[in-house]
DOGU-801294 format. One record per residue (C-alpha): residue in three letters; x, y, z; residue number from 1. Coordinates in steps of 0.5 Angstrom, whole numbers, plus 2048, in hexadecimal, padded with zeros to 3 digits. Layout:
<residuo: ALA	u: X	v: Y	w: Z	num: NUM> $
...
This chain:
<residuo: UNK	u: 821	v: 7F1	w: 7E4	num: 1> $
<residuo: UNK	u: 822	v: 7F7	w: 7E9	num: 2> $
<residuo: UNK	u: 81B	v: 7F7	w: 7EC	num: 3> $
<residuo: UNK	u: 81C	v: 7EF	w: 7EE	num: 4> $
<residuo: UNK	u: 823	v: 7F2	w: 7F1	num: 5> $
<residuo: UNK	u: 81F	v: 7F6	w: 7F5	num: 6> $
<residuo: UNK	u: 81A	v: 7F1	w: 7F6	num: 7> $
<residuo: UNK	u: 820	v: 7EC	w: 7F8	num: 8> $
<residuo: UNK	u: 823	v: 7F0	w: 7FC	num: 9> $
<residuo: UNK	u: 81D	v: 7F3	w: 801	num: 10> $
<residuo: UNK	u: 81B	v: 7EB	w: 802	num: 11> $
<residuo: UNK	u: 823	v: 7EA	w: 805	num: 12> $
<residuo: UNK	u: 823	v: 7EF	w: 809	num: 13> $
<residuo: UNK	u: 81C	v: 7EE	w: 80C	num: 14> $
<residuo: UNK	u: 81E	v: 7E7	w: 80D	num: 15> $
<residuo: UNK	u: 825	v: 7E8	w: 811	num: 16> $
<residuo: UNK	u: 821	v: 7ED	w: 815	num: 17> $
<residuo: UNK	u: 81C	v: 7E9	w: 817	num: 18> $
<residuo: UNK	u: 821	v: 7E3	w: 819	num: 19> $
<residuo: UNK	u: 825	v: 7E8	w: 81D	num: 20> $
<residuo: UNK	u: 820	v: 7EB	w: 821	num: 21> $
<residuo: UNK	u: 81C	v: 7E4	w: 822	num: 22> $
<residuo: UNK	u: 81D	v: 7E4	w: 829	num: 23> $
<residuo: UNK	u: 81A	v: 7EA	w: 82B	num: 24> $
<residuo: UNK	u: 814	v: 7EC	w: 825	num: 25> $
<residuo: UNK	u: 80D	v: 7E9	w: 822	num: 26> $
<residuo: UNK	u: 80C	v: 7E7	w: 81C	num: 27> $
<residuo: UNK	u: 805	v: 7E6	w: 819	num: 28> $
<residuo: UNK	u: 801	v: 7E8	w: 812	num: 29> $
<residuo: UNK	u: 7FE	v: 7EE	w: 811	num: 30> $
<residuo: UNK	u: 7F7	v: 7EF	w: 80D	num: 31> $
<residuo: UNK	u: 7F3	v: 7F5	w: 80B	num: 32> $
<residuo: UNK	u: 7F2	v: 7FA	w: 806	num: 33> $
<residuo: UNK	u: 7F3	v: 801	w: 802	num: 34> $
<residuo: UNK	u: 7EE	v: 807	w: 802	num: 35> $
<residuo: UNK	u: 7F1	v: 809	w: 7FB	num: 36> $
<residuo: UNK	u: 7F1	v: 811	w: 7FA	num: 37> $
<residuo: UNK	u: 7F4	v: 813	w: 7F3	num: 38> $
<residuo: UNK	u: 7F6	v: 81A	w: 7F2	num: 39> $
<residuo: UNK	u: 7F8	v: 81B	w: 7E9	num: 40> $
<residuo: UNK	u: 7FA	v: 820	w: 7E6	num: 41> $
<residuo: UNK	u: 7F4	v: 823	w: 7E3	num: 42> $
<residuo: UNK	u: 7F8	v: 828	w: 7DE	num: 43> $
<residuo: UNK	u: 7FB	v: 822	w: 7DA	num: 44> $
<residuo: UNK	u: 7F5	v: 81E	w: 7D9	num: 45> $
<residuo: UNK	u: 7ED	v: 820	w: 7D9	num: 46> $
<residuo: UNK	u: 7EB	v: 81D	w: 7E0	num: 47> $
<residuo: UNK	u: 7E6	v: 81D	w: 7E5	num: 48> $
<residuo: UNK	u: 7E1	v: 819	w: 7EA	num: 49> $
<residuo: UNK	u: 7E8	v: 815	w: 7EE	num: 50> $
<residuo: UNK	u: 7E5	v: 810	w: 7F2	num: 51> $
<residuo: UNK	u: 7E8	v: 80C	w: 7F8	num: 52> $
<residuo: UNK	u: 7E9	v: 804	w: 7F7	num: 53> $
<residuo: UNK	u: 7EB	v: 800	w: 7FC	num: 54> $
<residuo: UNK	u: 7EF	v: 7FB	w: 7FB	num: 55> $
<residuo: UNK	u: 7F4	v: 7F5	w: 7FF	num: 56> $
<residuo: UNK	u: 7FA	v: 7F6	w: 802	num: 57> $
<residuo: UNK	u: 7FC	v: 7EF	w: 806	num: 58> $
<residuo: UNK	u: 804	v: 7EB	w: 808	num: 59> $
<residuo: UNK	u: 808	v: 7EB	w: 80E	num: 60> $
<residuo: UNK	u: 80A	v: 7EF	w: 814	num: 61> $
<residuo: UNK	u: 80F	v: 7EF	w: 81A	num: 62> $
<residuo: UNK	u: 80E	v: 7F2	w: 821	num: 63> $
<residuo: UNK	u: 815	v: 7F4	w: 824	num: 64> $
<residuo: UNK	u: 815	v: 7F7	w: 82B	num: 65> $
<residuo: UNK	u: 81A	v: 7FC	w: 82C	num: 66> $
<residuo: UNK	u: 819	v: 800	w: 833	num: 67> $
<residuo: UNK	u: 814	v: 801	w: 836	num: 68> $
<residuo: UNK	u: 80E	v: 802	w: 833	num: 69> $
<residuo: UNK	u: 811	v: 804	w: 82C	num: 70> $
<residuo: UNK	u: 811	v: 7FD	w: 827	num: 71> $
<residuo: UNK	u: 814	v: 7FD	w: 81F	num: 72> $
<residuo: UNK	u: 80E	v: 7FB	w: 81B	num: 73> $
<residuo: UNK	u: 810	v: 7F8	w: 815	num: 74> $
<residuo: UNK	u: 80C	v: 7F5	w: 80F	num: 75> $
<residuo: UNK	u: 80D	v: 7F2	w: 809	num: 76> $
<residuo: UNK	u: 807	v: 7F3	w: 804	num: 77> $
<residuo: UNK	u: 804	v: 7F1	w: 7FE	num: 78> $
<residuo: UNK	u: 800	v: 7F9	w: 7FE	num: 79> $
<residuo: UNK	u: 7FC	v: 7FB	w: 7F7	num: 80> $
<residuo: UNK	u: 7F9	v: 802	w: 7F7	num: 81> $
<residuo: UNK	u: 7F3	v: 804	w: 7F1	num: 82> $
<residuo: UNK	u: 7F0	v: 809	w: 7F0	num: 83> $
<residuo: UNK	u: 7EA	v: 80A	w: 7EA	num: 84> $
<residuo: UNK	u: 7E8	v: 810	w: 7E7	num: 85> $
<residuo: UNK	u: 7E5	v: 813	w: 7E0	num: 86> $
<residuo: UNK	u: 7E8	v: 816	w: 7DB	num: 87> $
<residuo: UNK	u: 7E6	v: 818	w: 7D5	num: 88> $
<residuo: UNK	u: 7E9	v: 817	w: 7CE	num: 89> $
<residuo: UNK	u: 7E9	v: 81B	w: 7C8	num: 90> $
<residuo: UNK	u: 7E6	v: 815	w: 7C3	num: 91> $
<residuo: UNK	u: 7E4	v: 80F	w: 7C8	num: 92> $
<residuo: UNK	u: 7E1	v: 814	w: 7CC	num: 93> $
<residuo: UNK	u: 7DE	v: 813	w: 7D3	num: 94> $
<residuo: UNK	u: 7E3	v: 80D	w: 7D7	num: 95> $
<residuo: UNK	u: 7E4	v: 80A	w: 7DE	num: 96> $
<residuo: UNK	u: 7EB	v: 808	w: 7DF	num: 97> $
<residuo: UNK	u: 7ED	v: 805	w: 7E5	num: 98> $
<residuo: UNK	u: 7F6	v: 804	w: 7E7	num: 99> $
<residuo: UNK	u: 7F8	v: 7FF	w: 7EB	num: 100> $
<residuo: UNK	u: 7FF	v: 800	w: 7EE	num: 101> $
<residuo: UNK	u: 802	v: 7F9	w: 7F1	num: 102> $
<residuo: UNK	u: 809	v: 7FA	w: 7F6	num: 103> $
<residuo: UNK	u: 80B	v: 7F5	w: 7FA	num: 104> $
<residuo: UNK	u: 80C	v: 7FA	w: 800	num: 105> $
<residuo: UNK	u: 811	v: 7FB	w: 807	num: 106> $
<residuo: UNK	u: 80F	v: 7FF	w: 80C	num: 107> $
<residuo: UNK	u: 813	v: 7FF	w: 813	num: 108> $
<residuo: UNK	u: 80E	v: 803	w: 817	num: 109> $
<residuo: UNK	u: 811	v: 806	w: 81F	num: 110> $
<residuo: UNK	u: 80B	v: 804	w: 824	num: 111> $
<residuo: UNK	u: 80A	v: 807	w: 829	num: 112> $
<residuo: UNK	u: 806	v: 801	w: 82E	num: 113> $
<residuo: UNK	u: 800	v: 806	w: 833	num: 114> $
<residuo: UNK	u: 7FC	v: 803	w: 838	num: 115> $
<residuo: UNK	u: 7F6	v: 7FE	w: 838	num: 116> $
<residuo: UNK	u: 7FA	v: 7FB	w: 831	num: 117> $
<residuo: UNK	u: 7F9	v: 802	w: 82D	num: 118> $
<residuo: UNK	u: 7FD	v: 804	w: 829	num: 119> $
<residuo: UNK	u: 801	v: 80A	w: 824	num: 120> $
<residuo: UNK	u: 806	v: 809	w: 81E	num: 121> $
<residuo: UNK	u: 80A	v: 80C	w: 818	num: 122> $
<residuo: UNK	u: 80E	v: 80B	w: 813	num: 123> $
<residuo: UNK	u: 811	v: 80B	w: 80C	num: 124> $
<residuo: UNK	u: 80E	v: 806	w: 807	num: 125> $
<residuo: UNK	u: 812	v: 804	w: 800	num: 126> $
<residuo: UNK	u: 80E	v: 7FF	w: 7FA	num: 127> $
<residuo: UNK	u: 811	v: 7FD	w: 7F4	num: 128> $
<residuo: UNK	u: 80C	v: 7FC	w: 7EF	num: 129> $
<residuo: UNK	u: 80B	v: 7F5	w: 7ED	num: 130> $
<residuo: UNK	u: 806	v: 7F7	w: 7E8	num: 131> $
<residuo: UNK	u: 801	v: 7FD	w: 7E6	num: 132> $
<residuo: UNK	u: 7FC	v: 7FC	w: 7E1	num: 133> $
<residuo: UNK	u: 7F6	v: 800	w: 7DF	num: 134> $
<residuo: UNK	u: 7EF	v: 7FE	w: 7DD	num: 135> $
<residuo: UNK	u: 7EA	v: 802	w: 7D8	num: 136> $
<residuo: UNK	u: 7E3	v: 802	w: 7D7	num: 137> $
<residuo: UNK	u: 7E0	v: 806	w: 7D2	num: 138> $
<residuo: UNK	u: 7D9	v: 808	w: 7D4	num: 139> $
<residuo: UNK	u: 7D7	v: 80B	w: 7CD	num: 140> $
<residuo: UNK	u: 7D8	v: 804	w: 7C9	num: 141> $
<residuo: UNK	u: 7D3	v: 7FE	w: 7C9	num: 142> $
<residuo: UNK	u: 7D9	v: 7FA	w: 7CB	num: 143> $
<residuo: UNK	u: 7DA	v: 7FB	w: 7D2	num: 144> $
<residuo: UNK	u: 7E0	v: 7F6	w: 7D4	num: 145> $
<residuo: UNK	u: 7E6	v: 7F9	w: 7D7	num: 146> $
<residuo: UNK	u: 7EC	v: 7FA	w: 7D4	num: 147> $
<residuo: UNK	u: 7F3	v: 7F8	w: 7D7	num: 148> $
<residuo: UNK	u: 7FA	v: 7FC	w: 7D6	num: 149> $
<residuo: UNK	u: 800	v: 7FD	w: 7D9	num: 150> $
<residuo: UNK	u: 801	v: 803	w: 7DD	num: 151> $
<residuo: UNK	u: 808	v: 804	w: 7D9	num: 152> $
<residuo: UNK	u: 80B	v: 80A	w: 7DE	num: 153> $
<residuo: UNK	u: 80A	v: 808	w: 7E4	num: 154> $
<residuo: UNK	u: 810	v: 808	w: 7E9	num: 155> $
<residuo: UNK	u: 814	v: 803	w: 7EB	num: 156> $
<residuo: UNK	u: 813	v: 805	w: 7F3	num: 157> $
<residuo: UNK	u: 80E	v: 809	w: 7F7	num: 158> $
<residuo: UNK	u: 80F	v: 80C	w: 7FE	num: 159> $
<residuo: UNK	u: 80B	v: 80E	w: 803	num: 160> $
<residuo: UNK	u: 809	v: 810	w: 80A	num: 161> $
<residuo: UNK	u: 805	v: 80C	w: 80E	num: 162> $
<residuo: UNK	u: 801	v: 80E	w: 816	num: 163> $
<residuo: UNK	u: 7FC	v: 80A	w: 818	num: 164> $
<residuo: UNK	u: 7F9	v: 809	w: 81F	num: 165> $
<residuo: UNK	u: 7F6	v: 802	w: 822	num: 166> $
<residuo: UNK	u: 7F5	v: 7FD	w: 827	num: 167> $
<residuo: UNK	u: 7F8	v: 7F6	w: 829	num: 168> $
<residuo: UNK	u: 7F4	v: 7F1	w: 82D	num: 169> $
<residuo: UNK	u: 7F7	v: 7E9	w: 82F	num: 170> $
<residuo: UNK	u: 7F1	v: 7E4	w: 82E	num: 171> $
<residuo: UNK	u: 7F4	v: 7DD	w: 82F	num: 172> $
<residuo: UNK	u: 7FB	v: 7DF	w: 82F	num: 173> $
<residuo: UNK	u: 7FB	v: 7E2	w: 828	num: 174> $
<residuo: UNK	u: 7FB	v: 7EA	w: 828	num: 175> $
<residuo: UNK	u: 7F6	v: 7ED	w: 824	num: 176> $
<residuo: UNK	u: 7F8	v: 7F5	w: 822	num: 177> $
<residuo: UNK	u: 7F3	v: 7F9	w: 81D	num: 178> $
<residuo: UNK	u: 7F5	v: 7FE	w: 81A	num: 179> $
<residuo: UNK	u: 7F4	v: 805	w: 816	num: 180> $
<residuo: UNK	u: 7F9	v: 809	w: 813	num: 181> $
<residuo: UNK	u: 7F9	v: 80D	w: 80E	num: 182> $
<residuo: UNK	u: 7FF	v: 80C	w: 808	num: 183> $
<residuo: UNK	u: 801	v: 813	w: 804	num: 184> $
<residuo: UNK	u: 804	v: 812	w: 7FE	num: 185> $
<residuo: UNK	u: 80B	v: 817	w: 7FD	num: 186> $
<residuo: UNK	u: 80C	v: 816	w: 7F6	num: 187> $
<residuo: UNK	u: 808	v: 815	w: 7EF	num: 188> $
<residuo: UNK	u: 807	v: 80E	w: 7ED	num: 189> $
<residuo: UNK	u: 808	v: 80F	w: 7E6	num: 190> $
<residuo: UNK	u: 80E	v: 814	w: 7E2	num: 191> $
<residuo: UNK	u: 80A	v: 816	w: 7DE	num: 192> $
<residuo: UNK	u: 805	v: 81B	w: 7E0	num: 193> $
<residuo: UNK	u: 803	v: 81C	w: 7E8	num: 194> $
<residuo: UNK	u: 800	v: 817	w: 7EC	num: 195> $
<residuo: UNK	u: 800	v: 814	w: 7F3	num: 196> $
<residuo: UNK	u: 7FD	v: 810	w: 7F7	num: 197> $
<residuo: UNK	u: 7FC	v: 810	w: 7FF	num: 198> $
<residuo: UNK	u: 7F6	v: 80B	w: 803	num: 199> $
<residuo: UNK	u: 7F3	v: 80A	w: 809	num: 200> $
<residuo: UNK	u: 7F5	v: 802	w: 80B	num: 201> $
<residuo: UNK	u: 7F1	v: 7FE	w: 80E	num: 202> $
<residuo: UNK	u: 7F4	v: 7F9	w: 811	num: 203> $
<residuo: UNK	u: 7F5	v: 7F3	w: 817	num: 204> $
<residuo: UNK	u: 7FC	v: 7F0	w: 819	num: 205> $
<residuo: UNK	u: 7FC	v: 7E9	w: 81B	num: 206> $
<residuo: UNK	u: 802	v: 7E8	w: 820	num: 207> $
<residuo: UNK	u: 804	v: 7E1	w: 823	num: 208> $
C-alpha cells in the first residue's frame, strides 16, 4: 500500500508539472537500455564471475528551457537493472542466479544545451520497486530449468546519481537526442547484505 502511495504520488506530481510548463517545454519517449554492473557482498555469500547484463529502461521525458543554454530534464521511466553471476552452494553446488530489480524511476536532470545540438547532464535519480525476482539455474543437475523466487529484502526505493553526454538533432520537426550516461547506485538494493547496482544507459529521447 505504501509503495503504490509512492507510486501515485510521483504520476501526480509529474503530471501537474507537466501542465503547468506546457508552454515552454517538450515532451516525448525515452527509449533505451541499462549496462548492469552488480557489486555483492562476497563475505556473506560464496560469489565470483559478475557478469554485466543489459536490460530496458523506456517512458516518458519532458525538456523545459529555463535560461539560456540551461533545461530541466525530467524523465519518468520503467528502469529494470539485472546483474548475473555464480555462486556456489554448500549441497546444490555450482549455480548461475540472475537478480532483476524493476522501479518505476523519476530522474529531473539539469542540462546544459552546447553548441551544434551537443549536450551535458546531472542529476539525482529515485525508483520504487515494482518488483525484484531471482532466477536460479542449477548447472550440476540433469534439469536444467530455472527456478523462480522472490527476492524478499529488497528496498522499496533505490537512489542514484546520473551524468550523461549527448546530441540532439531536429529531422522533420522532431528532435532526436542520443545519449549515454552512466547511473551510479548510492544505496544497496537489498537489507540484507551489501549489494548496489550502477549501469551505463543507452538511450534515445524522441521529443515532440
Amino acid at each position: 500500500m505504501a509503495r503504490m502511495k509512492i507510486i501515485l504520488s510521483v504520476v501526480t506530481i509529474l503530471g501537474l508539472a507537466t501542465e503547468a510548463l506546457a508552454q515552454t517545454s517538450k515532451f516525448g519517449l525515452n527509449l533505451g537500455c541499462n549496462y548492469t554492473a552488480s557489486s555483492f557482498d562476497r563475505k556473506a555469500t560464496l560469489v565470483w564471475d559478475v557478469e554485466k547484463k543489459l536490460s530496458p529502461r523506456l517512458g516518458l521525458v519532458v525538456m523545459y528551457d529555463i535560461s539560456g543554454r540551461f533545461s530541466i530534464n525530467s524523465a519518468l521511466l520503467y528502469d529494470r537493472k539485472e546483474g548475473q553471476f555464480s555462486t556456489l552452494g554448500a549441497a546444490d553446488g555450482l549455480a548461475i542466479v540472475t537478480e532483476r530489480y524493476h522501479y518505476l524511476a523519476l530522474s529531473p536532470k539539469l542540462q546544459y544545451n552546447g553548441r551544434w545540438g551537443f549536450f551535458l547532464n546531472v542529476g539525482p535519480a529515485a525508483g520504487v520497486k515494482l518488483k525484484a525476482e531471482r532466477v536460479r539455474r542449477e548447472i550440476d543437475l540433469i534439469d536444467f530449468a530455472p527456478y523462480k523466487t522472490e527476492i524478499e529484502h529488497a528496498k522499496d526505493i533505490r537512489l542514484g546519481f546520473i551524468a550523461g553526454v549527448g546530441y540532439e538533432i531536429a529531422v522533420f520537426g522532431i528532435a532526436l537526442a542520443p545519449e549515454i550516461s552512466y547511473d551510479f547506485g548510492l544505496n544497496d538494493v537489498k537489507r540484507s547484505g551489501k549489494s548496489k547496482c550502477s549501469s551505463v544507459v543507452f538511450g534515445m529521447s524522441v521529443l515532440f
